[in-house]
VEXBA-547688 format. One line per field, with one value per atom (N, C-alpha, C): x, y, z; residue in three letters. Coordinates in nm, 2 decimals. Example, Ala and Ser with C-alpha at 12.3 -4.5 7.8 and 13.67 -1.06 7.14 Angstrom:
REM VEXBA-547688
px	[1.32 | 1.23 | 1.32 | 1.28 | 1.37 | 1.29]
py	[-0.57 | -0.45 | -0.33 | -0.22 | -0.11 | 0.00]
pz	[0.78 | 0.78 | 0.78 | 0.71 | 0.71 | 0.79]
rest	[ALA | ALA | ALA | SER | SER | SER]
END
This chain:
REM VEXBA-547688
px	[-10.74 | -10.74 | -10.60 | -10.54 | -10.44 | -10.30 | -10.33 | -10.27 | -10.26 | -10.32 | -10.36 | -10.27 | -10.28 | -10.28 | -10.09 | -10.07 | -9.89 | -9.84 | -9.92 | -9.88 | -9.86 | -9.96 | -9.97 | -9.91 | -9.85 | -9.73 | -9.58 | -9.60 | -9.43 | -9.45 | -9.55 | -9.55 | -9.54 | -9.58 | -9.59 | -9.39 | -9.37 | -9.17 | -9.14 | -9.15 | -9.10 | -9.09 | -9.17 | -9.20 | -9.10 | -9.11 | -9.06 | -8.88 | -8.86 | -8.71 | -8.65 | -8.75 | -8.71 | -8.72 | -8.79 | -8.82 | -8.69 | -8.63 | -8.53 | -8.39 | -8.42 | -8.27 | -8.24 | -8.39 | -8.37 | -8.33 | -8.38 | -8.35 | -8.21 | -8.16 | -8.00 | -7.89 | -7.95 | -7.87 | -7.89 | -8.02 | -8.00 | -7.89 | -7.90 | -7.85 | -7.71 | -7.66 | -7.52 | -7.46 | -7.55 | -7.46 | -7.51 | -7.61 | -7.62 | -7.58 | -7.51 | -7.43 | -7.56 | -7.52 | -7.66 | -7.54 | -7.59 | -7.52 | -7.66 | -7.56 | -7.68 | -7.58 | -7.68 | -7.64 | -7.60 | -7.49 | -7.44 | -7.34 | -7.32 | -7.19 | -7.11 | -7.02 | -6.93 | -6.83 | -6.83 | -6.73 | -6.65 | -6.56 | -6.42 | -6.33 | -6.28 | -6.20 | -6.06 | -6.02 | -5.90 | -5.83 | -5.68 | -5.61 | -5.46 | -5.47 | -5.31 | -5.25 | -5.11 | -5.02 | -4.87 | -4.87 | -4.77 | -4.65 | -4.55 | -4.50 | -4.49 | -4.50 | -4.49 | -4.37 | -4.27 | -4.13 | -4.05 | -3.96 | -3.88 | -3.73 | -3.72 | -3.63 | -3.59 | -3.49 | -3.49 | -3.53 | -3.59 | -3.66 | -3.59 | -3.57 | -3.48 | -3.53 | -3.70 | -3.77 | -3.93 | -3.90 | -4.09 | -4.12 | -4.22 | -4.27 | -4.43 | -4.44 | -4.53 | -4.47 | -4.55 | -4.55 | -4.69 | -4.71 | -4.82 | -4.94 | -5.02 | -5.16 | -5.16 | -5.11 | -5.14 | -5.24 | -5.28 | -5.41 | -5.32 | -5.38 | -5.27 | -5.41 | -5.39 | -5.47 | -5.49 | -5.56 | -5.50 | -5.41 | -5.34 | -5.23 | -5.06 | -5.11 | -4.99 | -4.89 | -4.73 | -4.64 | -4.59 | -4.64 | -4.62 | -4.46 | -4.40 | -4.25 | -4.20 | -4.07 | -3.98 | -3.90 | -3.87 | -3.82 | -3.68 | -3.56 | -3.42 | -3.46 | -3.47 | -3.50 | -3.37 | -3.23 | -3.14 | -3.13 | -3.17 | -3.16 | -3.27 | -3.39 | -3.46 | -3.46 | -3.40 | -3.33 | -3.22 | -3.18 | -3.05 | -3.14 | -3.22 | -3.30 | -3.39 | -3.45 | -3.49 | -3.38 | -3.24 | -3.16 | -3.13 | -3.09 | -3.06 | -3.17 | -3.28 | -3.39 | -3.43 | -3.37 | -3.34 | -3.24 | -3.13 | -3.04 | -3.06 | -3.13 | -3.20 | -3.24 | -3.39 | -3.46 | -3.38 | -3.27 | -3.21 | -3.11 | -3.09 | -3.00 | -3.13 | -3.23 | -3.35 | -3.37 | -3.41 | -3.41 | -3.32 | -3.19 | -3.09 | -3.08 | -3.09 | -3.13 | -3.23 | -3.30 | -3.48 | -3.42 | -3.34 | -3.27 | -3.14 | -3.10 | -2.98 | -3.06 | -3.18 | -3.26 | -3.32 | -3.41 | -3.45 | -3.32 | -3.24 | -3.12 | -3.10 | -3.05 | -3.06 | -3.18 | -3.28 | -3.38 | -3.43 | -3.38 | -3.39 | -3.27 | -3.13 | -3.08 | -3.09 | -3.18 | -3.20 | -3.28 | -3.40 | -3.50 | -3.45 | -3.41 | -3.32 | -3.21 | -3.14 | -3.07 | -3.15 | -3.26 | -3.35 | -3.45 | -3.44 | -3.52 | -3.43 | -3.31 | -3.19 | -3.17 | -3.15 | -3.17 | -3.27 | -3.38 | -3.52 | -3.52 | -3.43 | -3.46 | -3.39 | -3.28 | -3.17 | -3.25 | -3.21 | -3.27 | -3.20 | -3.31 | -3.30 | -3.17 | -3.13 | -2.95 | -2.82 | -2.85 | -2.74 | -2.74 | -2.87 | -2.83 | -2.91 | -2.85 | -2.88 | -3.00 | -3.08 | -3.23 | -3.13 | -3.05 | -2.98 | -2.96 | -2.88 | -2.84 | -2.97 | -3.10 | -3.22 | -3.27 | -3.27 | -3.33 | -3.25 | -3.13 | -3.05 | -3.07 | -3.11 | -3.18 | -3.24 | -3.36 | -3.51 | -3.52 | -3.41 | -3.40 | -3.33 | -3.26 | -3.18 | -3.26 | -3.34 | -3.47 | -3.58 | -3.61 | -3.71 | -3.63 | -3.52 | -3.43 | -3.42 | -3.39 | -3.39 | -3.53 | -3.63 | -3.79 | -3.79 | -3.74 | -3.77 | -3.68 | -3.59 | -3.47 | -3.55 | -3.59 | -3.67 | -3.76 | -3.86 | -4.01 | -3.95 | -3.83 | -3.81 | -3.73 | -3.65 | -3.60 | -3.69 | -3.87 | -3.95 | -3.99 | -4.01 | -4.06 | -4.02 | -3.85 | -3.75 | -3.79 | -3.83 | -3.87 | -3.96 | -4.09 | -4.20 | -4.15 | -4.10 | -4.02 | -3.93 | -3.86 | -3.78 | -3.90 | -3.95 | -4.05 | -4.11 | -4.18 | -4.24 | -4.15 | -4.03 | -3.96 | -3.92 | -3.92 | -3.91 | -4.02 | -4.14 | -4.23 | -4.27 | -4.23 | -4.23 | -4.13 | -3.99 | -3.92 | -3.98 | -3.99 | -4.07 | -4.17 | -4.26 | -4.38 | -4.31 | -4.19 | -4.15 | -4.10 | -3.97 | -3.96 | -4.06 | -4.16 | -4.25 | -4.33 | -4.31 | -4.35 | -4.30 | -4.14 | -4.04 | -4.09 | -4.22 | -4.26 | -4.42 | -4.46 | -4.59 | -4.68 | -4.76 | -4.85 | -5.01 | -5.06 | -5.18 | -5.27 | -5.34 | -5.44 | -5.61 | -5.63 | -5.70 | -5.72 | -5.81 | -5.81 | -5.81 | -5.74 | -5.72 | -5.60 | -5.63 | -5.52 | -5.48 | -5.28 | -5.19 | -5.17 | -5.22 | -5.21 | -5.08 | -5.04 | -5.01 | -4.92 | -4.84 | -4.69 | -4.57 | -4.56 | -4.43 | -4.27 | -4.31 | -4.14 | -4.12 | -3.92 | -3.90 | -3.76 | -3.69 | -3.57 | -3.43 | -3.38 | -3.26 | -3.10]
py	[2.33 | 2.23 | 2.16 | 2.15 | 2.09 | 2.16 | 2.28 | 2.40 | 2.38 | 2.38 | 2.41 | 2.29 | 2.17 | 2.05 | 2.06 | 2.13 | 2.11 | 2.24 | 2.34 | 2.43 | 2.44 | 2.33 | 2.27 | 2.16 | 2.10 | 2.00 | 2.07 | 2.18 | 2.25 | 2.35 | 2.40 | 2.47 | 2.37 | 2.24 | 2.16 | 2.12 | 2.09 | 2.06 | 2.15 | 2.32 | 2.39 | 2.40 | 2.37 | 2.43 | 2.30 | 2.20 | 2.05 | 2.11 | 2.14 | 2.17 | 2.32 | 2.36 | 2.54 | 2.46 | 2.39 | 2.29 | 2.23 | 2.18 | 2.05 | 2.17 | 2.27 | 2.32 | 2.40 | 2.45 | 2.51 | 2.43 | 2.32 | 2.24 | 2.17 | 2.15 | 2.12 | 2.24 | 2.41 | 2.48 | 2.50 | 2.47 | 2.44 | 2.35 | 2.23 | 2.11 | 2.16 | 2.19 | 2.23 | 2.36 | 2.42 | 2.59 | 2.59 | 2.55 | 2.58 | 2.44 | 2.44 | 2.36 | 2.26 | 2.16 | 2.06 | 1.98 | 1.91 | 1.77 | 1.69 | 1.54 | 1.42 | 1.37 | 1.33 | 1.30 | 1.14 | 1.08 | 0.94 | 0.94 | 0.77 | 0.75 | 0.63 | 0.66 | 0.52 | 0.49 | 0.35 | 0.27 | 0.23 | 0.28 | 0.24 | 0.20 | 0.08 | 0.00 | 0.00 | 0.08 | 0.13 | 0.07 | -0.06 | -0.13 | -0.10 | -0.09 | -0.04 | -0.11 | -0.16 | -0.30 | -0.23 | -0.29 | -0.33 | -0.43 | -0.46 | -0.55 | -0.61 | -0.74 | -0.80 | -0.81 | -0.80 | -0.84 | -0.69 | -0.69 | -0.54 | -0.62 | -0.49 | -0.56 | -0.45 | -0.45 | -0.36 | -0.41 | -0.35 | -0.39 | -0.43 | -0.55 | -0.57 | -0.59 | -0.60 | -0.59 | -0.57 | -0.45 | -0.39 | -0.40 | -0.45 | -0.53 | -0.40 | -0.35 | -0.27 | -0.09 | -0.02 | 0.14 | 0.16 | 0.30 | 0.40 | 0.36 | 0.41 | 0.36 | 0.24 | 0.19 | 0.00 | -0.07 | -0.15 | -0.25 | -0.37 | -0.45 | -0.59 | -0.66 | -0.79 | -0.85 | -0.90 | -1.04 | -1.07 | -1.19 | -1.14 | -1.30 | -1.22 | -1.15 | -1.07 | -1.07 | -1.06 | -1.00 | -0.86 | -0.79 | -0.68 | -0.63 | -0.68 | -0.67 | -0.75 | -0.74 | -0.83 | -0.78 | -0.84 | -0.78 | -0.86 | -0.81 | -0.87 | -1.01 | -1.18 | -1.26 | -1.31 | -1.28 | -1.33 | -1.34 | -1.21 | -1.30 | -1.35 | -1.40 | -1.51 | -1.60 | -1.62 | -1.80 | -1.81 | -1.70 | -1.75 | -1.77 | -1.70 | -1.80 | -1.87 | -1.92 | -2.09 | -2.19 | -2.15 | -2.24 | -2.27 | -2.16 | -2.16 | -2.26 | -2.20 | -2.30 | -2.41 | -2.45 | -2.62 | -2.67 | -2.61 | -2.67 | -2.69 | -2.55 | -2.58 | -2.66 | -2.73 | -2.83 | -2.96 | -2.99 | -3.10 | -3.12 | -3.02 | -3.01 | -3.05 | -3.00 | -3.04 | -3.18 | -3.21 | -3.36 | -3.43 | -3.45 | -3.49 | -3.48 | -3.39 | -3.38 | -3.47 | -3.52 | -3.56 | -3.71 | -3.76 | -3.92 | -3.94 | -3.86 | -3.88 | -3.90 | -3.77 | -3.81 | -3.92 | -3.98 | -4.13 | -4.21 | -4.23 | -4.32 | -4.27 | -4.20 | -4.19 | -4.18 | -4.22 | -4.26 | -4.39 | -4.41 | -4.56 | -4.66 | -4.57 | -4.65 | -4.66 | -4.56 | -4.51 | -4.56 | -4.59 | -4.69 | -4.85 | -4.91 | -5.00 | -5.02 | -4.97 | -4.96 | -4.97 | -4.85 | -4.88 | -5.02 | -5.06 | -5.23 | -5.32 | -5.26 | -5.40 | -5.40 | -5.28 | -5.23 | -5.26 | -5.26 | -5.29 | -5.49 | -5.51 | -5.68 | -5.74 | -5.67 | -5.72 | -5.72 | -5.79 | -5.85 | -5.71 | -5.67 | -5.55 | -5.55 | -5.71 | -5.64 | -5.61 | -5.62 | -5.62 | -5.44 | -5.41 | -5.26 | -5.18 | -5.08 | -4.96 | -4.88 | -4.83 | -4.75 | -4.62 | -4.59 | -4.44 | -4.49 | -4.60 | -4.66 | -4.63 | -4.68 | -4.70 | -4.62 | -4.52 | -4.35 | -4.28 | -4.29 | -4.25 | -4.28 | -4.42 | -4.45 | -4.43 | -4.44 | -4.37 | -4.20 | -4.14 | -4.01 | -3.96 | -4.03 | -4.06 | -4.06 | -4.18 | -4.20 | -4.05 | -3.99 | -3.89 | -3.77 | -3.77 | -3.66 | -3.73 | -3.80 | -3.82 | -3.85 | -3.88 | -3.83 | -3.65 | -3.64 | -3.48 | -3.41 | -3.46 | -3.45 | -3.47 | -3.58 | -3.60 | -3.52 | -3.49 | -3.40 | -3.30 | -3.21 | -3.10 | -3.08 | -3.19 | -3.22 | -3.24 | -3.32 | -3.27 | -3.15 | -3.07 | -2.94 | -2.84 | -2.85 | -2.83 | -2.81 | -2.94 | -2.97 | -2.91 | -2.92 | -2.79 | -2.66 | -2.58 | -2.47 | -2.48 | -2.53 | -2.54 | -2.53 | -2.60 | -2.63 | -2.51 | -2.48 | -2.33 | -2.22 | -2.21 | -2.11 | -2.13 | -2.27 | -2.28 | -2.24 | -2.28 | -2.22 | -2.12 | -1.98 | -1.85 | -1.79 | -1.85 | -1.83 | -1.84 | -1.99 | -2.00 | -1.90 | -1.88 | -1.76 | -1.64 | -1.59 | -1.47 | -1.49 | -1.63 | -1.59 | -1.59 | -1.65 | -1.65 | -1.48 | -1.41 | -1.26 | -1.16 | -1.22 | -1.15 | -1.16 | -1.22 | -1.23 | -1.11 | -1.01 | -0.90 | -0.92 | -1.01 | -1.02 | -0.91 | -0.85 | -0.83 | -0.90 | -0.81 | -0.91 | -0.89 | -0.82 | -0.81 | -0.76 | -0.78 | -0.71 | -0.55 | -0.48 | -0.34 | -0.27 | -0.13 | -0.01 | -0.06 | 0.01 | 0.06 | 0.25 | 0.30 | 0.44 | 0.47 | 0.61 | 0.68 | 0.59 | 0.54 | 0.43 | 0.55 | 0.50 | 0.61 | 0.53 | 0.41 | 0.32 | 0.37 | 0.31 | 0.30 | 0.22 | 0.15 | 0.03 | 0.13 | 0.11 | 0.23 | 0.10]
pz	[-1.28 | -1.17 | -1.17 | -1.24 | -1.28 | -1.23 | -1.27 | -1.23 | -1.11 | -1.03 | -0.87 | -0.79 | -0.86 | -0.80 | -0.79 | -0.96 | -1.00 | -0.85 | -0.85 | -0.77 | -0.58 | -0.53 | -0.44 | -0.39 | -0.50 | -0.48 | -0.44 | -0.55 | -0.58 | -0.46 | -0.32 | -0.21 | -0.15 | -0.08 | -0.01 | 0.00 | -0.15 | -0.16 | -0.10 | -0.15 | -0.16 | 0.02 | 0.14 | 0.27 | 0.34 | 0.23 | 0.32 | 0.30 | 0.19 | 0.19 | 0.28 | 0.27 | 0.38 | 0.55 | 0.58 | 0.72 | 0.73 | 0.61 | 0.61 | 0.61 | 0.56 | 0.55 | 0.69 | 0.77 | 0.86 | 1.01 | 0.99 | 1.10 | 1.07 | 0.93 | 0.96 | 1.03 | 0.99 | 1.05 | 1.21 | 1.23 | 1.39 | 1.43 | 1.36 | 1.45 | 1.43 | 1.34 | 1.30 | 1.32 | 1.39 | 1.43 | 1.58 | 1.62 | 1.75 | 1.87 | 1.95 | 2.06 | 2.12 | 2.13 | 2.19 | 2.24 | 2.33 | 2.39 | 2.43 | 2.41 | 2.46 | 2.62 | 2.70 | 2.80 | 2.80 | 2.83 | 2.85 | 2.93 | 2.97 | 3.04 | 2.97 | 3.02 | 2.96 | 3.11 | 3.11 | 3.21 | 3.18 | 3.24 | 3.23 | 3.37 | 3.34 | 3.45 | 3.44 | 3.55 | 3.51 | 3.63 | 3.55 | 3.67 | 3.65 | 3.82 | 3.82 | 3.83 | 3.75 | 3.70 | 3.84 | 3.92 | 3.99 | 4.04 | 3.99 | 4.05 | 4.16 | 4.21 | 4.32 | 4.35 | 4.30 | 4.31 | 4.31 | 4.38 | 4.33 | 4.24 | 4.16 | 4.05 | 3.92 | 3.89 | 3.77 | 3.61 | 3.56 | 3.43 | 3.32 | 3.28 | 3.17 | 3.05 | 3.05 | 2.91 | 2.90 | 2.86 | 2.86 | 2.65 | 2.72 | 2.58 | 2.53 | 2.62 | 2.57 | 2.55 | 2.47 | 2.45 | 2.48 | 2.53 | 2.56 | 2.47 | 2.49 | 2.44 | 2.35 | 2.36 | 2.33 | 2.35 | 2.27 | 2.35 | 2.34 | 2.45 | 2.53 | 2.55 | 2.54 | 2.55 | 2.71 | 2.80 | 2.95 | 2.93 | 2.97 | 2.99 | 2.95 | 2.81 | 2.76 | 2.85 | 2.81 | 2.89 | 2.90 | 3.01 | 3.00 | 2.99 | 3.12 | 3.11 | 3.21 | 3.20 | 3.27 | 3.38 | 3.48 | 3.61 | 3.55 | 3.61 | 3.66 | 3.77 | 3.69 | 3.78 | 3.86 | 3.87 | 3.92 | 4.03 | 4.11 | 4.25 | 4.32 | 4.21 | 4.22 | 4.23 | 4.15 | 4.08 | 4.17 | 4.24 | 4.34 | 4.44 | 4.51 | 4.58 | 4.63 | 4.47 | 4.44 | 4.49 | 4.43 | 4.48 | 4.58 | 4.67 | 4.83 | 4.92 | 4.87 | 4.93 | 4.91 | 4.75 | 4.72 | 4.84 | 4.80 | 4.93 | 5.08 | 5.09 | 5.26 | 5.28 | 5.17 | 5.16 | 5.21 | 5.08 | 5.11 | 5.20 | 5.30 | 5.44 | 5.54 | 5.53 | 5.61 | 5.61 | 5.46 | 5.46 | 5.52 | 5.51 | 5.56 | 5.69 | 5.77 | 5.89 | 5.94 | 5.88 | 5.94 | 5.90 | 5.85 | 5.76 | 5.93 | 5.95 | 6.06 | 6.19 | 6.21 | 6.33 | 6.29 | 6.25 | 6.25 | 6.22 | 6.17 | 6.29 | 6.39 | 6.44 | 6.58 | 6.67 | 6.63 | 6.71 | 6.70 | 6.59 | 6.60 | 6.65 | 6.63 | 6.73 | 6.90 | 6.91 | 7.07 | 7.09 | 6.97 | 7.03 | 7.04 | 7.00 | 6.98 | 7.09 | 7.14 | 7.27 | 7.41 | 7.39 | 7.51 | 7.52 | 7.40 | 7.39 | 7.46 | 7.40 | 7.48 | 7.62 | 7.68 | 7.82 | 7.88 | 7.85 | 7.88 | 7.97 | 7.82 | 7.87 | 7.93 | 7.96 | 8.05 | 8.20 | 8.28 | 8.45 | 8.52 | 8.62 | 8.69 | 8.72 | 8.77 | 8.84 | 8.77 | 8.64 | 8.50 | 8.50 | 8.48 | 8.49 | 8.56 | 8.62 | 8.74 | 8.69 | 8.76 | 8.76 | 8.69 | 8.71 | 8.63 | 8.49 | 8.52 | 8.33 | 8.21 | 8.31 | 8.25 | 8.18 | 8.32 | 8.28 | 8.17 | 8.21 | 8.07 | 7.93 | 7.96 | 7.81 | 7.79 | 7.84 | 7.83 | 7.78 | 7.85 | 7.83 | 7.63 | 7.67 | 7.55 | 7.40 | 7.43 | 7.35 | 7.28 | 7.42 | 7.41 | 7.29 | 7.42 | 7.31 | 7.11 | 7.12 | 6.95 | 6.90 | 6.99 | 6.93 | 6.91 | 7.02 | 6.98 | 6.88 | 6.86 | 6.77 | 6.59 | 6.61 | 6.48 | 6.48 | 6.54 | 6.51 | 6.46 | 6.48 | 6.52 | 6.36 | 6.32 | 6.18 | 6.11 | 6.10 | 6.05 | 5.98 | 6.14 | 6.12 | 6.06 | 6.09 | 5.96 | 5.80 | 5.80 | 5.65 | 5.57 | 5.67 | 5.65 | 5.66 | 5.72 | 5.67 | 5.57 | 5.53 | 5.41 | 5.29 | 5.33 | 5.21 | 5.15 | 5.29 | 5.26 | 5.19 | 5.27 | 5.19 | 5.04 | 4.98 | 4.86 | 4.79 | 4.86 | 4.77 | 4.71 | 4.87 | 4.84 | 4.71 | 4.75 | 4.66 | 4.53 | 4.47 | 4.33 | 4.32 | 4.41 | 4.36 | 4.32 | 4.38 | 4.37 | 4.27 | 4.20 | 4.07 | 4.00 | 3.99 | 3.95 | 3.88 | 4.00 | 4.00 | 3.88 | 3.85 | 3.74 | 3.61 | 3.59 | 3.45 | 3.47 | 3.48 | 3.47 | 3.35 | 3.37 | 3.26 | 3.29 | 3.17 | 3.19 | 3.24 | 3.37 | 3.42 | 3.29 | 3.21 | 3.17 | 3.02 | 2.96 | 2.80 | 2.85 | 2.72 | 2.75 | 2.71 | 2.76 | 2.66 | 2.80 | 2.75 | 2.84 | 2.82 | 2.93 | 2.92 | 3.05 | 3.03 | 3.12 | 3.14 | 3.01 | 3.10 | 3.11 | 3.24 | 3.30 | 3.29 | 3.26 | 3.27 | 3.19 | 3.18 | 3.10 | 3.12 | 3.01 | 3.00 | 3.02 | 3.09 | 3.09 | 2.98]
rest	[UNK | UNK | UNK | UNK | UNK | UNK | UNK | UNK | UNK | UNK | UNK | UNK | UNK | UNK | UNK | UNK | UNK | UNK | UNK | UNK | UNK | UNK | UNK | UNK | UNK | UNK | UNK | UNK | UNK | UNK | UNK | UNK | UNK | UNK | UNK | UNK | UNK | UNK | UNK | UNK | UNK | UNK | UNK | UNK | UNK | UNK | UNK | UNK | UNK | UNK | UNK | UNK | UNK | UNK | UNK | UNK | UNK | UNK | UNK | UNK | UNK | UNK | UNK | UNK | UNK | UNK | UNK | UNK | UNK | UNK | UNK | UNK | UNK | UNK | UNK | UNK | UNK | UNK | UNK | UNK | UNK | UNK | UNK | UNK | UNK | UNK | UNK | UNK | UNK | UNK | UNK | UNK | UNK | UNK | UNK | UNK | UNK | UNK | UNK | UNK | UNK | UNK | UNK | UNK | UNK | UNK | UNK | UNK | UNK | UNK | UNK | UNK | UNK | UNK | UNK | UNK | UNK | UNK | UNK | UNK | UNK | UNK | UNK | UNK | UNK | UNK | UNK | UNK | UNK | UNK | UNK | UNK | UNK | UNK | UNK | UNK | UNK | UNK | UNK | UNK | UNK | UNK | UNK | UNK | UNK | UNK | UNK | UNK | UNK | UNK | UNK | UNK | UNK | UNK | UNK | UNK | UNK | UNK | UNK | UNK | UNK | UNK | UNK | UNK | UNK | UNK | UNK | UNK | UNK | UNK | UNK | UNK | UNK | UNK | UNK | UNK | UNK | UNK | UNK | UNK | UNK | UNK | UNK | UNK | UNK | UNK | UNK | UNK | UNK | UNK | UNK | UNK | UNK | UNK | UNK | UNK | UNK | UNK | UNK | UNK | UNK | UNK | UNK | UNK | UNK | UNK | UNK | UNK | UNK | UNK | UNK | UNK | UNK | UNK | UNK | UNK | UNK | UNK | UNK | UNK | UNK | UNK | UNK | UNK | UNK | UNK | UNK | UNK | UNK | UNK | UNK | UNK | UNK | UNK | UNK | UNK | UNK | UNK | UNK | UNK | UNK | UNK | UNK | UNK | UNK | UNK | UNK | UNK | UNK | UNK | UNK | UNK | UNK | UNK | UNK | UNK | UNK | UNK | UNK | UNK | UNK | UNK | UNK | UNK | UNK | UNK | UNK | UNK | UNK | UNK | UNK | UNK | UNK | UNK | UNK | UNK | UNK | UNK | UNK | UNK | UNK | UNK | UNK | UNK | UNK | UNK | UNK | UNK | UNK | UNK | UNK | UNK | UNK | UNK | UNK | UNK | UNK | UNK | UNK | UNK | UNK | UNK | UNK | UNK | UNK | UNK | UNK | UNK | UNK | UNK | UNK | UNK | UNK | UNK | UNK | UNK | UNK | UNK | UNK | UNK | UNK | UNK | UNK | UNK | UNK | UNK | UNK | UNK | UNK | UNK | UNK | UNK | UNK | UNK | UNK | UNK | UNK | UNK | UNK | UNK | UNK | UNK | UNK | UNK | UNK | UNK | UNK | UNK | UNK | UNK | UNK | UNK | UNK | UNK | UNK | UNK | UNK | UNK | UNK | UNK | UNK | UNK | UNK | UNK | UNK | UNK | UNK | UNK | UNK | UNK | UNK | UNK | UNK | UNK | UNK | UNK | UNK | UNK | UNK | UNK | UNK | UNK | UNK | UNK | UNK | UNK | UNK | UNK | UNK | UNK | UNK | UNK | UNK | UNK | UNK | UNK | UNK | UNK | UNK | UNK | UNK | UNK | UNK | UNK | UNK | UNK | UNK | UNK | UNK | UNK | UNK | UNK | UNK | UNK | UNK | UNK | UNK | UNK | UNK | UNK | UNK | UNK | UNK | UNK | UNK | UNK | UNK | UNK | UNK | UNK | UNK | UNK | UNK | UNK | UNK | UNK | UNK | UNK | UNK | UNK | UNK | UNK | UNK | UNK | UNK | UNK | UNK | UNK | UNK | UNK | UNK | UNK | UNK | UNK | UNK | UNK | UNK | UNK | UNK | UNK | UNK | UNK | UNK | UNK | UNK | UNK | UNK | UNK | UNK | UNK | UNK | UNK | UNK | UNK | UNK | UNK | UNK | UNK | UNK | UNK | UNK | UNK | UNK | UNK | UNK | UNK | UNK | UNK | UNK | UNK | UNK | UNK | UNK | UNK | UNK | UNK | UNK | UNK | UNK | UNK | UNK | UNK | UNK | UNK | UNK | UNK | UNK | UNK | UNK | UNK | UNK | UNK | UNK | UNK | UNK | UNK | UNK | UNK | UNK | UNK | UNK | UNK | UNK | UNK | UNK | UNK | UNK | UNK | UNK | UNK | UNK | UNK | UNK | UNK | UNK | UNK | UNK | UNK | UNK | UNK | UNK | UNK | UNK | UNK | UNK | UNK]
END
């Protein structure tokens, strides 16, 4: 009985290990696949600015974090013009400072004209001044609106130098980099 029991243990191993050795050479000689997918977000890094590259801070399959700097554009004639458009600005301004004197001395002349007794000065003198007046209102609006364009074009400017710096928009490899710093 004893016999039987030692013999029925050592076939029961004996079938678990021939099961166990036959199912590793399945798994391991014969071709199986599991079916999945994986996502991947793949962004294309463009400059907004055209420019020649004066410092690429990354190499091929790199991981960059977002914010990173990828590389550097040539910002000089950026910054040339930020400048230009500073200056515009303060020629605009200046312009909008000369039209309000001259509309305020126009307004101011047509006050004085105004109170003088009809027969001191002629219905043409009047209108002249009156006219006079209009023209240096429109003279100012228009040195205004000046200003707002100036403005604008500074701002563009700054965005665009702004552009000379390429940072990663996101965590991630850099693959498939084709630049390169001559």
């Amino acid at each position: 009985m004893k016999r039987l029991k030692y013999l029925s243990t050592l076939l029961v191993a004996a079938v678990a290990l021939i099961a166990a050795w036959l199912l590793w050479n399945f798994y391991t000689q014969s071709p199986w696949t599991r079916d999945g997918k994986v996502r991947a977000e793949q962004v294309g890094i463009t400059p907004q600015v055209s420019g020649s590259i004066l410092q690429l801070n990354v190499t091929d399959n790199q991981r960059v974090k977002a914010g990173e700097v990828l590389f550097t554009i040539d910002d000089t004639p950026y910054r040339i013009a930020v400048l230009n458009a500073q200056a515009q600005l303060a020629k605009a301004q200046a312009e909008v400072a000369k039209a309000q004197a001259e509309q305020s001395k126009a307004a101011s002349e047509a006050r004085r004209r105004r109170s003088l007794s009809q027969n001191a000065i002629s219905a043409e003198d009047l209108e002249n001044v009156n006219t006079a007046l209009n023209t240096a209102t429109t003279t100012l609006a228009a040195a205004r609106a000046g200003v707002g364009v100036t403005e604008a074009a500074l701002k563009h400017a700054q965005w665009q130098l702004s552009q000379t710096v390429v940072k990663a928009p996101v965590d991630g490899w850099v693959t498939n980099l084709s630049t390169r710093v001559r």
